[in-house]
N, C-alpha and C positions, 0 to 999 in steps of 0.2 A: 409496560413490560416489567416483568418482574429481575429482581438485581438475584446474580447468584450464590452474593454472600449474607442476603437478606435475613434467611432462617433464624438466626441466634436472635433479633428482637421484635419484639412483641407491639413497640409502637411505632409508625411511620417515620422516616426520618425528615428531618428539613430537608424542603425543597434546594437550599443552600449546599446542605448534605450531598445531594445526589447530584447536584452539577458539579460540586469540583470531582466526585468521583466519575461522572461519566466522561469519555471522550468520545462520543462518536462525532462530535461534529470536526475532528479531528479526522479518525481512524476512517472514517466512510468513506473516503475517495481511495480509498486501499482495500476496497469490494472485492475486485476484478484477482487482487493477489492473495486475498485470505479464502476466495473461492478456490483458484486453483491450488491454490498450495492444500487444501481441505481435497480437493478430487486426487492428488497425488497421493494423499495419505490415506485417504477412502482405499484407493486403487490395491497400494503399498497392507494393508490391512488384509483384504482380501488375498493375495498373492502369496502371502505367507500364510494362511490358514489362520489369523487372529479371529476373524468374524469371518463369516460365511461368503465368499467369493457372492453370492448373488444379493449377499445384504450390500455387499461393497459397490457391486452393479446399481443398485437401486440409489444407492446415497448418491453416486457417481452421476448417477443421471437425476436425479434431482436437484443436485448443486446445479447441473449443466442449466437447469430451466431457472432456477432463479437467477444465475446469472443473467439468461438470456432475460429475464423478464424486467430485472433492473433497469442492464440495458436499453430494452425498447421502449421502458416508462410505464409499463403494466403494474410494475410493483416498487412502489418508493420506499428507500430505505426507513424507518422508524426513525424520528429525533429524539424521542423520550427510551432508545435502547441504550442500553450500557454501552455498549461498544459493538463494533461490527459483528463479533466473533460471537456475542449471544443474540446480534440480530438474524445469524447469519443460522445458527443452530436452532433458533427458535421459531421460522421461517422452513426449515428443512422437518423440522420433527411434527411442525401444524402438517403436513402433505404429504408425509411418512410413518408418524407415530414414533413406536420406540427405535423401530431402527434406525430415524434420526437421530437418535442421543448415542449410537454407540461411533459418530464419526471421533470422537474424541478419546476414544481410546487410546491408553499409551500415549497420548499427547496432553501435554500441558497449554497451559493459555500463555505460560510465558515462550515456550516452542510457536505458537502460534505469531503472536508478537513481533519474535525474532523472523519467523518467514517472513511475514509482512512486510516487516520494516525493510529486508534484504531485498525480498524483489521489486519495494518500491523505488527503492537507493538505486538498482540497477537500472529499471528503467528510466530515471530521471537522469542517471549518469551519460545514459547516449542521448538525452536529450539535450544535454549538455555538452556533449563534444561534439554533435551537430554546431551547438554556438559556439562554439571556438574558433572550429574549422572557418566558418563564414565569417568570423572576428579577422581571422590571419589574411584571409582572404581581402579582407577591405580593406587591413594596414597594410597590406603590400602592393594592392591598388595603388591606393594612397599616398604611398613611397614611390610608385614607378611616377605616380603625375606629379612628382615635385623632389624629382632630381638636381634642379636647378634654386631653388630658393635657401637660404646660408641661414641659417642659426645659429645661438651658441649648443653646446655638447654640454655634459654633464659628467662629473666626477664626483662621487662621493659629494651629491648634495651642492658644490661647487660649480660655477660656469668653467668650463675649458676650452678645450681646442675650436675653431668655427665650422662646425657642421653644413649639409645641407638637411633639407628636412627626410629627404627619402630616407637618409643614412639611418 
């Protein structure tokens, strides 16, 4: 797959070269968020009159399919792609053409990035306060079955007063 800062030289770069620049074996499990955030902006494009409300249709619905096809394993991401965001446009523009390339309008790869990384942060964060909640849950368990057993307490790194262990 081709890189899309590639144009400026004329000889192939080290293989060295092209892995520190790529990340998709990074970015790839953030499919799911740079599609959607790409259909939002598809949608948001068309709605304003930037591109053609039925170009916006078309991309909108062609993101929908490769997502779906990700998903069900019909279509395995590229390793050798840059990054998600030109696996994701160059996947959409082979099954569209040119009106694949105009999802990027008005947007940057670094807007892109920032969606990504925003709603991956989101959804890992209720994944995370799921494990909390069940974290609190076991230490107060915990604490209710051992009301009775005395420890020492703690102050500033120091033993203090004689606790029990529920406390």
């Amino acid at each position: 797959m081709a890189q899309l800062w590639k144009g400026r030289f004329k000889k192939e770069l080290a293989k060295e070269t092209n892995d520190f620049n790529a990340s998709i074996h990074f970015d790839s499990r953030m499919y799911k968020e740079d599609i959607t955030g790409s259909m939002a902006h598809a949608t948001m494009l068309g709605a304003c009159g930037i591109i053609e409300k039925s170009e916006s249709e078309k991309i909108v619905q062609g993101l929908s399919e490769i997502l779906a096809d990700i998903e069900s394993g019909k279509l395995a991401i590229d390793p050798a792609a840059e990054d998600i965001h030109t696996f994701v446009e160059g996947e959409l523009t082979a099954r569209l053409g040119q009106t694949g390339k105009r999802l990027h309008t008005g947007r940057s790869r670094n807007d892109q990035v920032a969606l990504d990384i925003r709603l991956t942060l989101r959804d890992y964060s209720h994944t995370l306060q799921a494990y909390i909640v069940e974290l609190i849950k076991v230490i107060c368990r915990k604490a209710a079955e051992n009301t009775t057993a005395v420890m020492p307490g703690y102050t500033h790194l120091q033993r203090a007063q004689p606790i029990t262990f529920g406390h």
